[in-house]
N, C-alpha and C positions, 0 to 999 in steps of 0.2 A: 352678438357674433353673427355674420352674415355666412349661411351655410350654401355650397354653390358645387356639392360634390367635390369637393376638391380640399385640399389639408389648408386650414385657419393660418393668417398669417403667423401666428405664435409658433408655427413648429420649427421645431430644432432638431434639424436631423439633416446629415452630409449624406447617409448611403442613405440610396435609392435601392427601396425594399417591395417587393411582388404581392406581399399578402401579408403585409404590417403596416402600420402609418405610427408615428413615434407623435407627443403635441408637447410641450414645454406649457401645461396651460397655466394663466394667472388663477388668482382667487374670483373669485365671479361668475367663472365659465361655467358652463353645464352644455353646449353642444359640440359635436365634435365630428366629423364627417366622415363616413367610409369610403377609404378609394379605392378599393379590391372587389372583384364580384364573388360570390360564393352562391351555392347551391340551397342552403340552412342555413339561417341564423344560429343553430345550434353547433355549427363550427364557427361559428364567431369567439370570440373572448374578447371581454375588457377589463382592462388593470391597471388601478391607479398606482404610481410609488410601485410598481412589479405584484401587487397583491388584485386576485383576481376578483371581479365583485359580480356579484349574483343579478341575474337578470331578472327582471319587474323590482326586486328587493332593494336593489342601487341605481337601475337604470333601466330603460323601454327605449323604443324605435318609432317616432315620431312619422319616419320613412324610411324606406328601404335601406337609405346610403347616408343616416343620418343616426347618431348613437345621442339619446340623452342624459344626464344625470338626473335623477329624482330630487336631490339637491344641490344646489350652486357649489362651485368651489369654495371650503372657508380657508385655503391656503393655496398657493404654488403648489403646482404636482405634477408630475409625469402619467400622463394618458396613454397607453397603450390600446390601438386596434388590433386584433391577429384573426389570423384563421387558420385552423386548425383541421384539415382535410385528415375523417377515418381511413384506416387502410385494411384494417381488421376484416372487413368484407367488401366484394365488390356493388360498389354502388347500382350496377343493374345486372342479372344476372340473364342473357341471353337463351333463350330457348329455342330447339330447333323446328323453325316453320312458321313461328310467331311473327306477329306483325311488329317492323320495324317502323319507331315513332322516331320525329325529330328529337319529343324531349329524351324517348330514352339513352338513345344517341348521345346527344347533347349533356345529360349526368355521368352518363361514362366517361365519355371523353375529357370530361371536364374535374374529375376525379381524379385520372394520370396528370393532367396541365395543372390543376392546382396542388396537387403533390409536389410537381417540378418546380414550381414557383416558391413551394413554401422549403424544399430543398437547398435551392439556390439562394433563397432568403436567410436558411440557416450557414451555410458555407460562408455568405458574404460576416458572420459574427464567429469563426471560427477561424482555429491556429492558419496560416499559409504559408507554404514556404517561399523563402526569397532568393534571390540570386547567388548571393554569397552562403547560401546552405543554413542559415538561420530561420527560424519561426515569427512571425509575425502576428500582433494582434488589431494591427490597423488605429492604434492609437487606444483599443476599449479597455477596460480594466478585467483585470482576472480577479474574483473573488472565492471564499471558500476554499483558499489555500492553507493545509495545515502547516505546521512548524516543523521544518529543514530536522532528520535526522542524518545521512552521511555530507559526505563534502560537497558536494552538487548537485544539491536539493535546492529547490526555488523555497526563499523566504518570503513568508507575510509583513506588511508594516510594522505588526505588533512586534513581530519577534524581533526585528529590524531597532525598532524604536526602543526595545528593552536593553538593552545588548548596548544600542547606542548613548542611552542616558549613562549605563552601568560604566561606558568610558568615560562620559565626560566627567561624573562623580572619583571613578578612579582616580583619573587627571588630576582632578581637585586635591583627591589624598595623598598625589605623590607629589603637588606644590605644596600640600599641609608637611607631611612629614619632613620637602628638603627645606620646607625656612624651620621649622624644626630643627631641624641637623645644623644648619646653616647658626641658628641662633645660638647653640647649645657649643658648636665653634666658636662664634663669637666668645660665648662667656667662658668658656675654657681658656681661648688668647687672652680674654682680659686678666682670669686669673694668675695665667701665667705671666703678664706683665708685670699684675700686682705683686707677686713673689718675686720677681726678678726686680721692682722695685726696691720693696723692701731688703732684697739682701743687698741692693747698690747704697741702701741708706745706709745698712749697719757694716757695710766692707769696698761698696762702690767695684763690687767686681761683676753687677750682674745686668749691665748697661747691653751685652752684646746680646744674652739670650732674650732680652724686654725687647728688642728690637726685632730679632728673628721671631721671637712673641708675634707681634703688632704684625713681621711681614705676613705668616701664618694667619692670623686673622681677616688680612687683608685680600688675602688668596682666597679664605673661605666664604668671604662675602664676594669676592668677584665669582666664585662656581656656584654661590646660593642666586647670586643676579641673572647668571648663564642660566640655572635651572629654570627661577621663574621668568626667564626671556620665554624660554622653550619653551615651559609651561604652557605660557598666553598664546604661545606661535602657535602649538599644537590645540589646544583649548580656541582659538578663534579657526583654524582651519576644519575642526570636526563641528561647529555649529554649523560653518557656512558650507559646506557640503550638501548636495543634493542625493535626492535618492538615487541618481543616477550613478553617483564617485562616493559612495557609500564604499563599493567595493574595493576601490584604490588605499582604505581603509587597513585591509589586510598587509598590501605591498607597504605599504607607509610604515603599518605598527613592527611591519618587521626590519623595517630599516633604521627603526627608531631606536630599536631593540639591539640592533649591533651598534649602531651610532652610543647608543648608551651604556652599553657594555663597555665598548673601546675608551670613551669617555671615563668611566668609570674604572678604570684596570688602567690608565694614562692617570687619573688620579690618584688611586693609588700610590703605585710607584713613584708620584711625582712626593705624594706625604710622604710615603716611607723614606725614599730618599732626603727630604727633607727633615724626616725625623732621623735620620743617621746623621746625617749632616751637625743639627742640634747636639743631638746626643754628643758626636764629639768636639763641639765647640763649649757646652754645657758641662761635657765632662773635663776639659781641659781648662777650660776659668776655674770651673768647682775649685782642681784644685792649687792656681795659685790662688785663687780667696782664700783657703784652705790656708798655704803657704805666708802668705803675706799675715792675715787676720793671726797665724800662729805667732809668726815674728813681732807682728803689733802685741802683743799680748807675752811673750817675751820681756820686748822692752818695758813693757808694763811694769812687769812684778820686778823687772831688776830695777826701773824706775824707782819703785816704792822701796824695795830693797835699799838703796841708796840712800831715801829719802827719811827711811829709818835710822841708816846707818847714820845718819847727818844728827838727826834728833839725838841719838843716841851720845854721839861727840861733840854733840853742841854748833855742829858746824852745818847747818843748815844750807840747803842751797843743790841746783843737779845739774846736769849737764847740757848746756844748750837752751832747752825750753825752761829750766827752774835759778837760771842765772842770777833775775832778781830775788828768790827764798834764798840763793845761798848768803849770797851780801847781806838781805837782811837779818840774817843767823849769827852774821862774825858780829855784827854791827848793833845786835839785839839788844846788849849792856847800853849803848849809846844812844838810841834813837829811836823812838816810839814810832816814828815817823818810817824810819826805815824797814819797821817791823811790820807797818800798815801796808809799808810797798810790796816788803816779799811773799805777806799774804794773798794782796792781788796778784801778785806774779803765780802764785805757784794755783789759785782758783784760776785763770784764766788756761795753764798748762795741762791740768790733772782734770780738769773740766768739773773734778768733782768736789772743792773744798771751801765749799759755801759755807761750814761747816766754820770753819776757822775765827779765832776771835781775832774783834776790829783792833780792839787794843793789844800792844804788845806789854803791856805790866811789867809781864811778866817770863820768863825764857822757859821754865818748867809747861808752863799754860800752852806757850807755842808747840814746845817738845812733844808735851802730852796729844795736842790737835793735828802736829804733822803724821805723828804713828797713826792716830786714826786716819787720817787721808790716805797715809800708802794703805795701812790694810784696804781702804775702800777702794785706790787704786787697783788694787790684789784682786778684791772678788770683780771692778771692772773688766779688768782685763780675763778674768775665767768668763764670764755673761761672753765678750767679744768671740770667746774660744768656741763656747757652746753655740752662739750666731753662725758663725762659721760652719760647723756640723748642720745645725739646720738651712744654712741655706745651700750646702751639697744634699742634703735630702731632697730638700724643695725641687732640686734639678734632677732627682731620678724620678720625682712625682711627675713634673713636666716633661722628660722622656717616655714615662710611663702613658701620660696624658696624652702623647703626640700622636703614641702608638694607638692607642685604645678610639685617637680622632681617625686614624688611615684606618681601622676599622668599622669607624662608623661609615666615612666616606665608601667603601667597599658593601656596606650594608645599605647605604641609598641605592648604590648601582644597582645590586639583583633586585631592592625591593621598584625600583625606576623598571629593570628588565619583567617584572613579575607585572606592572601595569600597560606594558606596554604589552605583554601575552595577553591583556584582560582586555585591551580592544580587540582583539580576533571575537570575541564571543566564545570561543570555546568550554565545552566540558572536560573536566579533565577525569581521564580514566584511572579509577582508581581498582580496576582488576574485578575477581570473582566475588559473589555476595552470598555468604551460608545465611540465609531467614527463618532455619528449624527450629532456633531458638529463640524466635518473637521478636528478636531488637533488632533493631536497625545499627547500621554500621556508622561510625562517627565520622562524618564529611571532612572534605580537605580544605585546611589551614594553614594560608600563607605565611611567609618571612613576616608580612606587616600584623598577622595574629586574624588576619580577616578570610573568615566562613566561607568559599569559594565554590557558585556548581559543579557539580562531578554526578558521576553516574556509574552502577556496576551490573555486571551480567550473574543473573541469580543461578546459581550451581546444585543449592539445594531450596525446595519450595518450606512455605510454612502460610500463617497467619500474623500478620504484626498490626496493629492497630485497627484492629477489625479490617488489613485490606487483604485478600487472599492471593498468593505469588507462585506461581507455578515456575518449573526447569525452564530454562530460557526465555525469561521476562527479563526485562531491563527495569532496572530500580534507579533513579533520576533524586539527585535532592536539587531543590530550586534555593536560589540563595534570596531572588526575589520573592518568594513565597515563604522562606523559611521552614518551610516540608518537603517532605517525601513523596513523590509517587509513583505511580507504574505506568509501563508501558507493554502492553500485553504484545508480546511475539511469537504466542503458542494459538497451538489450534484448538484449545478446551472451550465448549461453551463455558457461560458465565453460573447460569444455572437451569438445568430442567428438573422440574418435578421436586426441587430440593439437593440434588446434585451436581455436583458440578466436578468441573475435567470432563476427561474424554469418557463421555458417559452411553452405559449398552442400557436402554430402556427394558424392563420385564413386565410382566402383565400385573403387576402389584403398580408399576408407576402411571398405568392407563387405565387404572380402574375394574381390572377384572383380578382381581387377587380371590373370588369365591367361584370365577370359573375352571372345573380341573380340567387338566390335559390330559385331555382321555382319550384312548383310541377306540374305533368304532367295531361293531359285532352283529353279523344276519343271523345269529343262532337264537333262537326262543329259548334253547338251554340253557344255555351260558350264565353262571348263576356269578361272574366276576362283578364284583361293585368298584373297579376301577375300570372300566368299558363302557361308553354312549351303547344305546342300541340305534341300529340303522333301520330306518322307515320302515323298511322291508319285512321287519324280525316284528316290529310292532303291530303290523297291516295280520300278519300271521298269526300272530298272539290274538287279537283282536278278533278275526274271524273264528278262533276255536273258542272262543270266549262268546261268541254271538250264536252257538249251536249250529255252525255253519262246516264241522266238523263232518267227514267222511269217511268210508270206512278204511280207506288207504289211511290216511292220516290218523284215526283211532287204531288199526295193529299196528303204525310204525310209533307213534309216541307211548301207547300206552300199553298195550296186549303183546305187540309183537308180531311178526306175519305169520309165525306156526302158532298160534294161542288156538283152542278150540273154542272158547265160548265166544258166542257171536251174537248173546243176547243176556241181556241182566235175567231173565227169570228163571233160572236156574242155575246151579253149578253143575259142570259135568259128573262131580263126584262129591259127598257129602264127605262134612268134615267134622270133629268133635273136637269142643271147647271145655280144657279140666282146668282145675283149679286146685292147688295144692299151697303147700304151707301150712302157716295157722288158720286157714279157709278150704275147704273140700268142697266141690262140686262137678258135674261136667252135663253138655248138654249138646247132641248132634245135632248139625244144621247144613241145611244145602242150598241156603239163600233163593227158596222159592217163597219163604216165608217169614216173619219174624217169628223168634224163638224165647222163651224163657227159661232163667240157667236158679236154681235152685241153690244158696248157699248154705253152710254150715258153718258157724266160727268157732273153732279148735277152742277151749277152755285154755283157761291163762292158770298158772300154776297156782294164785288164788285170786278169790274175787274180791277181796276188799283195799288190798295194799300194791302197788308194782314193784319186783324186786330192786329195781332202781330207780330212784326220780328222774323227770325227765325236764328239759327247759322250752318252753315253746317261747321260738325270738322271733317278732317281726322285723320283716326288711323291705326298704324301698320306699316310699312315698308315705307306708303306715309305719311306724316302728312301735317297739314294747317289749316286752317278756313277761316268763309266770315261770316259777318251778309249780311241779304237779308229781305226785305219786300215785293217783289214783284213790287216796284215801277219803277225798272230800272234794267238791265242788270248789275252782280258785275263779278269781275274775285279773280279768286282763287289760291293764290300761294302754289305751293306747293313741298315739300322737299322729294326727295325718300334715304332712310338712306342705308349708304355704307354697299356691302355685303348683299344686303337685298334680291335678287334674282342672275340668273343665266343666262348664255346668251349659247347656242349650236353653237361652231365656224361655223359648217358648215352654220349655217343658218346666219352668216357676212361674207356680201360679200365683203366686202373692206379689211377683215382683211389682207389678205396677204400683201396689201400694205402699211400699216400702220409699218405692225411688223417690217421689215427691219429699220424703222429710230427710232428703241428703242432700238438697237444693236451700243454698245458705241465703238469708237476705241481707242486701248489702246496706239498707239504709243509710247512713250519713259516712258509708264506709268512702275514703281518697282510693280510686284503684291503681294509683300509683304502689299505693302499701302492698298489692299483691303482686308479691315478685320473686316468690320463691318454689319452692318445690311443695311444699307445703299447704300451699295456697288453692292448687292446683284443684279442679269440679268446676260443677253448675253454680251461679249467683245467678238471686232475681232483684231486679228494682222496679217496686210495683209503685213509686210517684215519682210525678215528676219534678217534684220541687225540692226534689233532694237529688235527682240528676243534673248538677251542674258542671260546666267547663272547669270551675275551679276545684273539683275534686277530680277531674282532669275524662269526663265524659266527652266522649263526639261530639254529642248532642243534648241538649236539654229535656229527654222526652225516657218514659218507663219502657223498661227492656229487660233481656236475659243477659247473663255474660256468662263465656266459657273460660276459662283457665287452663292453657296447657305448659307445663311445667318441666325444665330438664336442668342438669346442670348446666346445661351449656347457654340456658335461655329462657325465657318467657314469651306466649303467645298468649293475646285477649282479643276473642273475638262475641263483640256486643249487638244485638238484634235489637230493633227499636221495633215494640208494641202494634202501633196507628199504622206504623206502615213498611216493616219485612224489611228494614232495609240495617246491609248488614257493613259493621264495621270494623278493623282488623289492625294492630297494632303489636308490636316487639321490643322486647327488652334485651338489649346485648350490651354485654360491655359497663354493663351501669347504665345504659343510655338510652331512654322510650324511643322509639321512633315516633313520629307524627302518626295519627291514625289516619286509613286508607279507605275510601269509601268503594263498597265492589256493585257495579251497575248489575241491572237484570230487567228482564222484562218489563216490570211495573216499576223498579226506580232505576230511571232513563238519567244519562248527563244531560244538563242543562247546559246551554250555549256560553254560560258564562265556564262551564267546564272544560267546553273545549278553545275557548279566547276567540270567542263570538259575540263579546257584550255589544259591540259594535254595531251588528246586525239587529234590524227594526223587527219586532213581531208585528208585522202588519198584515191586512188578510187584502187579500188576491180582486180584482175588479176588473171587467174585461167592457164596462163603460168608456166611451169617449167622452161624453156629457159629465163625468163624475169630474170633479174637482177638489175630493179630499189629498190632501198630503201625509196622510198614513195611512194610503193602501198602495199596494203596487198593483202596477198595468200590468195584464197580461198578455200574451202573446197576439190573441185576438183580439184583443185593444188595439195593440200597436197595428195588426192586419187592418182591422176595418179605419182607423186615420189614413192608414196610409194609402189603403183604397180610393177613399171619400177623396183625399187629397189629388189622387192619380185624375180621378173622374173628373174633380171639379176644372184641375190644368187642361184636361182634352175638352169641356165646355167651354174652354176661349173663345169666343170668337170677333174677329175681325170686320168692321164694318165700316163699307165705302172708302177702304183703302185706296189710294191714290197714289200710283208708281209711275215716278220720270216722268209728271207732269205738273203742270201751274193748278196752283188754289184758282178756282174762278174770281174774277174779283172784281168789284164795283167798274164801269167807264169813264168816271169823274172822279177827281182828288177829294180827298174828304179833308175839308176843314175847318177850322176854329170849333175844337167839342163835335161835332158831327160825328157819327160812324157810319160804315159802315159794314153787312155781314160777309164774310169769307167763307163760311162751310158750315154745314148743318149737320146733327146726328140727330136722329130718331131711334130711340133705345127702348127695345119692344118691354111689356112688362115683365116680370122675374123676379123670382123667390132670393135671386142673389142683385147683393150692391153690385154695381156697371160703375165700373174706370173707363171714362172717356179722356184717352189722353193724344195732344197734337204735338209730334216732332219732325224736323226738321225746317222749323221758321227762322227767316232772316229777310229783315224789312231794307230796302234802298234810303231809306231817309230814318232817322231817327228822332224824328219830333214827334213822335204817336206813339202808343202804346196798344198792345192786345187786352181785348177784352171777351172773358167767356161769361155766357148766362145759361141757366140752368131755368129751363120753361120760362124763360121772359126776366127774371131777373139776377140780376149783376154777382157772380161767384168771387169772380177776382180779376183786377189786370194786370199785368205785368209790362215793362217797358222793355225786359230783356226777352229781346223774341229769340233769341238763342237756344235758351233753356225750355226743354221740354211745358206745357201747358197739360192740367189736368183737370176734372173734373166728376164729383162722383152722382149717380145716376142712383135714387132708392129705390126699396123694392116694392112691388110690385102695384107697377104703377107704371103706365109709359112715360117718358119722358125725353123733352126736347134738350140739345145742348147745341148750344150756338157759339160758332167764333168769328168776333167782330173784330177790326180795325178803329181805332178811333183820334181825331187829333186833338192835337191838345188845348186846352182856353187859352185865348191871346186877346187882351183887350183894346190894345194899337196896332191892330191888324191883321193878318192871316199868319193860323200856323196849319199847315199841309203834313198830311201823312198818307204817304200813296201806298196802298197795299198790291201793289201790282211788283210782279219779278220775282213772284218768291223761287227758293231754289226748289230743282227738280228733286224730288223723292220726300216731301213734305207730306205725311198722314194725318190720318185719325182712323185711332183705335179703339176697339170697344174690347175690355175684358171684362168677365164674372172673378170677384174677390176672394166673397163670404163663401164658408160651406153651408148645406143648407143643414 
């Protein structure tokens, strides 16, 4: 990428920004140019993808105006340059009298101007408003939009997209359910065809409801064909919708919504009318089927009636349809034949007298076979009666049916009306929500039985599934999450200290629950234990405590200001000390001196028994008892309770030798095993080969370990032997921690401790001559190179340079092999190689070539006299360097090489190379 101060052809960016450069960069790139000045690099920022990357750690500054990556791109990414001018103080802060600088000038000023740049930079990606009193965001995306709660809230994609699938799924259910509905028509027309067949089979009266059947059917597949027209119309205009007519969504579902109301409430009516219709077309066939099937079945039984009565008189034969049985009945005596005829006759009439014999024998045989035909005529004709009955049932099922269908079509409609609500997106409110008693309240359940979101305003708080709900939280069930959750509307933290609501902190939740709240007191008297004393009362206290006491302050605290005595060695007046009871004694005293008081002990009523025993009970820290009467000497046991006072080591002398055989050795002891309360003291490990990592040791090496022990935990801190150095490790939870190693004077971190493995222990050399590669140069290394180097440049020097004018050069052409010399150096002797080098050559003919020698003989020649010529000069040692012309061998004749014309400004220089 060719970097030229100026933004890389890759960028993509329409607004022109002051103190940002946007780069669209590929995979490969790593430079990327600054085109904004700033004052610090440290109000620079760079951010790939919006994420900002740390500078030397993702990228460094090649140059001023030039940002690089430390690695190439491994993908397409968005580069971000910005600058980020502080406001927090002012960049130079002016003094009165001070000397005014350009640059500090210059930072100030530039501190307001890169403010205004980076302001105007921000406006240019912020809201604007436009003519028509709308906000604009100039084509950029707004992100970190939360989810729309009233009507005219801005939605996110998500919510957009959730909301929108949840229609076009609807949509789907309300084309599942009408071919549903639609088919469930169908097979209800069919059935009702089939019973309207069948009763036209058994009475042929039910031709006209089969048909109003079949129209009904016909109707239902024309509104199931309407539905899913619609369906698809509606289902292909919400896929193909943009974000943009998203919203035309709302106006649509509600038009859709009366359209399919109207729709539906027009069908309706149009079934029910239709099932009125039926009803009395059905009801009025019913009953001439009814009528006729009766009268058939009439003629029936007087049919048979006759056909008995015939049998009966021998006169066989009936009216109309039985013309040929009756002939063959007169004729029965005569004609076998005749007899064969009126059997077919009267089988084809009765439909039912297959029954009949072929031969007529006999008249008895026929007699006996026609009773049985009429009886079977008989119960015919009853079956025909009972058809009849059922196929006027069949027509109130089908009424029934017609009806129960204009309720189903009535139940598409609202369940059609309830999907075309479910494109809005809407929640539906299902009112207040009491949570005191843990449950949660049962969601709303449409006509089609499907789970729907809703939301309620919580009236009374509680806990429900471990989530805590305070007065005026909104409670949300998601249908697409299939849970509950909240929507905090209260001003309660969540939780401090363990509390939560509207919570008043006490000194118990900060930590000072053992400071009391006491108020303070200057009085040294003041014997209150619910009172601080103030500095003052203690400073007082203190100095009468240091014998700093005076005589004012000894009559006002102690004596009083009238007291006489104003000196301990005497009292003003002696006083007597008596002694009565079962003891007599007394003894004056005037406290100039100690005194001795003579006692007497009153006789006890006798001296061997007390008149009452008495119980001597310990209490406090020592307990016990004894009854005693005085008769006998008792002993007294007695118990001092654990912890109940205190011992000063120094003042046990034995201790030190005691303490060593309470120090347990761990030998092949896992100190994983010690982990309890129990455990707790000194351990020693006096080898090392039984200190190992797999019995879960620091270190391989003999030490001490402490044990400290609580319910709540374990601590092991292990000292290693050879070298002090101490290790520390915790048991919580069930679970060691890693042991922690604690640095100190003598054990120092090691560089691999601190993530320095990287770093060479190499020792320091301030040689130039040195040429190891594990020691580093040090400063005066680098001084004295660069010294030597300085010196050796300013030893240049330049000899018999030759400015804007001709190489001297031979009077005669040199030719065939000939030369001749064009310029001489003489290059004095010296501790340093000499560079004799000649530029600015260019020959008139090019048949010749340059030739330089070095004290007489031939270094090199070249033919391109363009190119610089050089030649090196050793040390010390003078030497000549010559540049000759020379032509070139020609064996059939002359080849000419004229060193005459060279250009003006053609040298020869001499430089020193080597240091010495």
């Amino acid at each position: 990428m060719t970097i030229n101060n100026k933004p890389t052809p890759n960028v993509a960016e329409k607004t022109q920004y002051l103190s940002r450069v946007h780069y669209d960069a590929k995979a490969g790139e790593h430079q990327f140019a600054v085109t904004f000045q700033y004052n610090d690099l440290e109000t620079v920022r760079v951010l790939r993808d919006a994420v900002e990357l740390e500078y030397l750690t993702d990228y460094f500054y090649p140059s001023t105006h030039v940002v690089q990556l430390n690695e190439p791109l491994k993908a397409d990414a968005r580069i971000t340059i910005r600058r980020e001018t502080p406001l927090e103080e002012r960049a130079v802060d002016f003094v009165n009298a001070a000397e005014l600088t350009e640059a500090d000038l210059d930072a100030s000023a530039n501190q307001v101007f890169f403010a205004m740049q980076e302001a105007y930079d921000n406006s240019l990606d912020s809201l604007k408003p436009e003519d028509d009193g709308s906000m604009s965001l100039s084509g950029k995306r707004l992100t970190n939009v939360g989810d729309p709660y009233y009507e005219k809230d801005a939605a996110n994609k998500r919510y957009v997209d959730k909301w929108f699938n949840e229609a076009i799924k609807d949509n789907a259910a309300v084309k599942a359910h009408a071919t549903q509905e639609a088919n469930r028509s169908a097979r209800s027309a069919a059935e009702a065809a089939s019973s309207a067949a069948n009763s036209n089979s058994y009475a042929g009266a039910s031709k006209t409801y089969s048909e109003t059947s079949k129209h009904y059917s016909e109707l239902c597949r024309d509104i199931h064909a309407e539905v899913e027209a619609e369906g698809q119309l509606q289902l292909g205009m919400i896929q193909s919708l943009s974000d943009e007519q998203k919203a035309l969504i709302l106006k649509e579902g509600s038009t859709q919504t009366s359209r399919v109301s109207t729709e539906g409430n027009a069908q309706f009516n149009r079934v029910n009318q239709e099932g009125g219709r039926q009803y009395t077309i059905i009801s009025s066939e019913g009953t001439k089927q009814f009528n006729r099937v009766k009268a058939e079945g009439d003629k029936q039984v007087q049919l048979a009636t006759e056909q008995a009565n015939l049998a009966l008189s021998h006169k066989e034969g009936a009216e109309a349809e039985h013309q040929g049985a009756t002939q063959q009945a007169a004729n029965a005596a005569a004609s076998a034949q005749e007899a064969s005829t009126y059997l077919d006759t009267v089988q084809s009439n009765t439909d039912k007298t297959e029954e009949l014999a072929a031969s007529a024998a006999g008249y008895r045989d026929r007699a006996v076979l026609a009773e049985t035909n009429a009886k079977a005529s008989e119960v015919k004709a009853a079956e025909h009666a009972g058809t009849a009955q059922n196929n006027a049932a069949a027509s109130d099922e089908a009424i029934a049916q017609t009806r129960a269908n204009a309720e189903a079509a009535k139940e598409a409609a609202d369940r059609a009306e309830i999907a075309a609500a479910t494109l809005t997106g809407a929640l539906v409110e299902l009112g207040n929500a009491d949570l005191s008693t843990g449950v949660y309240p049962e969601p709303y359940t449409d006509l089609n039985g499907q789970v729907r979101s809703c939301f309620w305003k919580v009236i009374k708080g509680g806990t429900v599934s471990g989530v805590e709900y305070g007065v005026g939280d909104t409670l949300v069930y998601s249908e697409t999450l299939g849970d509950y959750y909240k929507i905090d509307n209260t001003e309660s933290v969540t939780s401090v200290n363990g509390h939560k609501g509207a919570v008043t902190l006490t000194k118990n939740d900060v930590g000072l629950s053992n400071v009391p709240n006491y108020a303070f007191t200057a009085a040294v008297n003041d014997a209150s234990t619910v009172k601080f004393a103030a500095a003052g009362a203690v400073k007082q206290a203190y100095d009468l405590a240091a014998s700093k006491i005076t005589k004012a302050q000894g009559d006002s605290y102690y004596l009083g200001k009238a007291a006489n005595a104003v000196s301990a060695s005497k009292w003003a007046a002696a006083r007597t000390l008596t002694l009565t009871g079962d003891a007599a004694g007394s003894v004056s005293m005037d406290g100039s001196a100690n005194v001795s008081l003579a006692v007497t002990v009153n006789n006890a009523a006798t001296g061997d028994k007390w008149t009452t025993a008495r119980t001597l009970t310990l209490a406090g820290d020592v307990t016990g008892s004894v009854s005693m009467d005085g008769s006998a000497n008792v002993s007294l046991t007695a118990t001092v309770a654990n912890n109940s006072h205190t011992h000063v080591l120094d003042n046990i002398s034995d201790i030190t030798k005691h303490v060593p055989s309470k120090v347990k050795d761990l030998d092949a002891t896992d100190l994983n095993t010690l982990s309890s309360t129990a455990h707790a003291g000194f351990y020693r490990q006096t080898a090392n080969a039984s200190a190992t990592t797999a019995r879960h040791y620091p270190v391989a090496a003999a030490g001490v370990l402490l044990v400290l022990a609580s319910a709540g935990g374990v601590v092991q801190m292990y000292v290693v032997y050879n070298t002090g150095a101490l290790y520390t490790r915790g048991l919580y939870n069930n679970a060691w921690s890693a042991w922690r190693y604690s640095y100190d004077s003598v054990n120092k971190p090691t560089k691999a401790d601190v993530g320095l493995n990287a770093v060479h222990d190499w020792v320091a050399t301030s040689s130039v001559s040195d040429g190891s590669t594990t020691k580093y140069a040090t400063a005066a290394a680098v001084k004295t190179a660069y010294d030597k180097a300085v010196a050796a440049f300013n030893n240049v020097s330049t000899v018999n340079s030759v400015s804007n004018t001709a190489f001297v050069v031979p009077t005669t052409v040199v030719e065939n092999s000939k030369e001749a010399l064009l310029y001489k150096v003489t290059v004095p002797s010296s501790s340093h190689e000499t560079v004799v080098e000649f530029f600015g050559l260019k020959a008139l003919r090019a048949n010749g070539y340059l030739v330089i020698k070095l004290d007489g003989a031939v270094l090199l020649q070249n033919a391109d006299f363009s190119t610089p010529l050089a030649a090196i000069a050793p040390v010390n040692k003078e030497s000549n360097v010559e540049l000759y012309v020379k032509a070139e061998p020609y064996t059939n004749g002359t080849r000419q090489a004229q060193a005459a014309g060279y250009l003006p400004g053609g040298r020869a220089v001499c430089r020193k190379t080597k240091l010495a």
